[in-house]
N, C-alpha and C positions, 0 to 999 in steps of 0.2 A: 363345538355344537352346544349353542344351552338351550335348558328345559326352563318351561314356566312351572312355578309352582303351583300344585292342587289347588283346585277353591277350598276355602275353609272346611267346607261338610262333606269335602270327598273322604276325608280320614274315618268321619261315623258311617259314611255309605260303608266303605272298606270294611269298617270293625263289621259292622251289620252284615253284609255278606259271611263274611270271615264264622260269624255265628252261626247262619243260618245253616251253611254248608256242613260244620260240626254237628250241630242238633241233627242233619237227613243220616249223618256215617253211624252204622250199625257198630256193637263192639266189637275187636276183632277179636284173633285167636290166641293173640300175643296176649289179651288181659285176663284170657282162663288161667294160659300160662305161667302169668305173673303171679295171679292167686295160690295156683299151687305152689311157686317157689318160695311165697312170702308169707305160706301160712294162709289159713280160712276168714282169719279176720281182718288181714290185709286188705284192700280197695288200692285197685289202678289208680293214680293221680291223673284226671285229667286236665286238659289244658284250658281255661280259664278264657272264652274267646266272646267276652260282652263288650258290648262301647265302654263301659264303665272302666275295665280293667285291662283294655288293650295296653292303653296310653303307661299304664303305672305300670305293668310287666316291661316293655318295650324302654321305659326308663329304666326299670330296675336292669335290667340286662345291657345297657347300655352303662349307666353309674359302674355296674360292677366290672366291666373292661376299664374303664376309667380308673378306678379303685386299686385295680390289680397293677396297671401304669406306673399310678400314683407313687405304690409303695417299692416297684421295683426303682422308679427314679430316685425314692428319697434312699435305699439301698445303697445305689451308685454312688449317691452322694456321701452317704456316710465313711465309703470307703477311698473314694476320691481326698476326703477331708483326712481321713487316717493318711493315709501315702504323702498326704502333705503336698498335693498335686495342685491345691487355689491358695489364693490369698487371703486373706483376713477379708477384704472388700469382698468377694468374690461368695465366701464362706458365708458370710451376712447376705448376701442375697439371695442366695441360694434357698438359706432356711426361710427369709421373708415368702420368696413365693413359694417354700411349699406349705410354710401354715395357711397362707392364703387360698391355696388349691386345696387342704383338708378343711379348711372353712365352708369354701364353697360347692363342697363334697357336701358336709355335714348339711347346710343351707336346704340343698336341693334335696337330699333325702328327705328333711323336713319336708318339704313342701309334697314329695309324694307320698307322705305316709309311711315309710319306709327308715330304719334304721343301718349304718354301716356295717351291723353284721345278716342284715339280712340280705346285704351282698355275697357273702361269703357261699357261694354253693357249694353243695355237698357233690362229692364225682363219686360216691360208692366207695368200692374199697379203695378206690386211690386217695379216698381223704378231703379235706375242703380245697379250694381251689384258691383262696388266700391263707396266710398263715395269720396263728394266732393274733392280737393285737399286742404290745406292748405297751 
């Protein structure tokens, strides 16, 4: 079974809805909550739901699955290469396509505004959700 793709301006109707529906919800009881647990001068983050900023959240949250891939593959590889597990050919191509993937990692951040570590989310006390860079 295939789908047709969207018309072009169904994504801004989307985002446009998507806002307006945010702008009618009242604050709930969870952001009193949150106030008190973070302190008076703390403010809830909310979520950012304008045509402008859909498209770049929705990449950035995408990039940052990708990101996390990224480095668990090149991980694999580094440890694959210790064991002595590829060849020499093997070894070399390896590393060509992952510079090529942290290229066009870097490429596309550029292009949204967005740096590689501002993939990096923070999960609270669990810590960032990539590790540091090397």
């Amino acid at each position: 079974m295939t789908s047709t793709p969207p018309p072009p301006g169904r994504f801004d109707e989307v985002a446009e809805a998507a806002s307006r529906a945010f702008r009618l919800l009242p604050p709930s009881s969870d952001d009193a909550s949150h106030r008190s647990l973070c302190g008076p001068d703390s403010r809830p983050r909310r979520l950012a739901t304008g045509p402008d900023t859909v498209e770049r959240d929705l990449m950035k949250l995408v990039l940052t699955i990708v990101e996390l891939l990224r480095q668990l593959m090149e991980r694999q590889a580094l440890h694959r290469v210790e064991c002595g597990d590829l060849t020499q050919a093997q070894e070399e191509a390896l590393g060509d396509t992952l510079l090529a993937l942290h290229d066009r990692m870097t490429e596309l951040c550029n292009r949204y505004g967005l740096t590689l570590q501002d993939l990096n989310l923070d999960l609270g006390p669990l810590g960032t959700l990539l590790p540091p860079s090397s």
